[in-house]
ZAKOLPA-658558 format. One record per residue: x, y, z of N, C-alpha, C in turn; residue in one letter. Coordinates in steps of 0.05 Angstrom, whole numbers, plus 5000, padded with zeros to 4 digits. Layout:
<atoms>
XYZXYZXYZA/...
</atoms>
This chain:
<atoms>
890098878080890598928107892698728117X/894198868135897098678139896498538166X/897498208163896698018188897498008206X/897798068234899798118251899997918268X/897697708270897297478283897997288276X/899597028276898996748260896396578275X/895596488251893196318254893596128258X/893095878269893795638275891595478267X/891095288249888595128247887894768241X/888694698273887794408269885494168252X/886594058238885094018208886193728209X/884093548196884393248187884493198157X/885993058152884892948122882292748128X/880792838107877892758092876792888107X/877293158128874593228145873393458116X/870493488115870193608096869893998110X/870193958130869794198141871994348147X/875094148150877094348150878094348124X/876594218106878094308072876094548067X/873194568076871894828069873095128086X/873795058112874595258125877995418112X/879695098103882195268097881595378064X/879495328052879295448037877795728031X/875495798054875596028056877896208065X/879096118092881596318089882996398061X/884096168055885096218029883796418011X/882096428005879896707992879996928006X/879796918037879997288050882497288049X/885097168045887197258043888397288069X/887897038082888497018109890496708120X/893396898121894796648125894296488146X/895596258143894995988172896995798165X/897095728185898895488188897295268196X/897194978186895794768184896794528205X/895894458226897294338239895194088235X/895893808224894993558221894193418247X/892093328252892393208285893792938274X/893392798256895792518253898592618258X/899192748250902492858252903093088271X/901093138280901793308310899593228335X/899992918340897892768351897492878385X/900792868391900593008421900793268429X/900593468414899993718410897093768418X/896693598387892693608391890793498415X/891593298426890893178451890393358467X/892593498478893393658500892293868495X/891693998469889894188469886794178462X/885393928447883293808464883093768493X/884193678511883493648531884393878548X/884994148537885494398557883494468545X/880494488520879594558511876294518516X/877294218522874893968524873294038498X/874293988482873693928455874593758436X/873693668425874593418406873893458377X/872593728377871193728338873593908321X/872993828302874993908280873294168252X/874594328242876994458250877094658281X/880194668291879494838312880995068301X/882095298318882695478310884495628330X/886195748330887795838350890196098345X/888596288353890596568342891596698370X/893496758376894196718402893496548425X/892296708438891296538464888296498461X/887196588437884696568427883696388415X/882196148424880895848412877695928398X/878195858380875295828361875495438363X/872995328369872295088360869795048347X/868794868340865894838334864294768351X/861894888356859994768372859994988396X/861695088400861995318427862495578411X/864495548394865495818386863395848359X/862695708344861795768320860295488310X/857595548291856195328287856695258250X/858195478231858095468209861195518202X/862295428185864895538166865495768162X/863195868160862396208144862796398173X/861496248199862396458220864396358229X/866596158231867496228233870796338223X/870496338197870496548181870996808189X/868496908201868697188202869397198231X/869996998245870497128278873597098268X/874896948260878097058254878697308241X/876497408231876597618209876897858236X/874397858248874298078270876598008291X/877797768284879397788313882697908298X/881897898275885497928268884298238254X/882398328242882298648230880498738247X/877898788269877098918288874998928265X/872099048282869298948268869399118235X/
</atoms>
């Protein structure tokens, strides 16, 4: 199925949850682009604090924010809420 969205997914080194999350994408076959909060520090800020969130990984496919804790409590969902939001249920 062809991607029509880019995925956007704010990720730390050593977090063990955005190395589990970009590696499920990687398995559904679901591109992303990796945006580092060390090397995109004021990016990330500004979208924590339009978010009021601070947990890692977040997620962002258009105007559409997945975080943890609000949007999803496991890897695995959310996983599948990018899945439904980029191929429909």
């Amino acid at each position: 199925m062809k991607q029509k969205m880019k995925v956007k997914v704010f990720s730390m080194k050593g977090c063990s949850h955005c190395d589990e999350l970009k590696k499920q994408l990687n398995e559904n076959k679901i591109n992303f682009i990796e945006l580092d909060v060390d090397e995109h520090e004021e990016l990330y800020e500004s979208f924590s604090k339009k978010v009021e969130n601070e947990f890692l990984p977040a997620i962002i496919i258009g105007k559409t924010v997945f975080v943890p804790n609000k949007s999803f409590k496991t890897i695995t969902e959310a996983v599948e809420h990018v899945k439904t939001h980029l191929w429909g249920p």
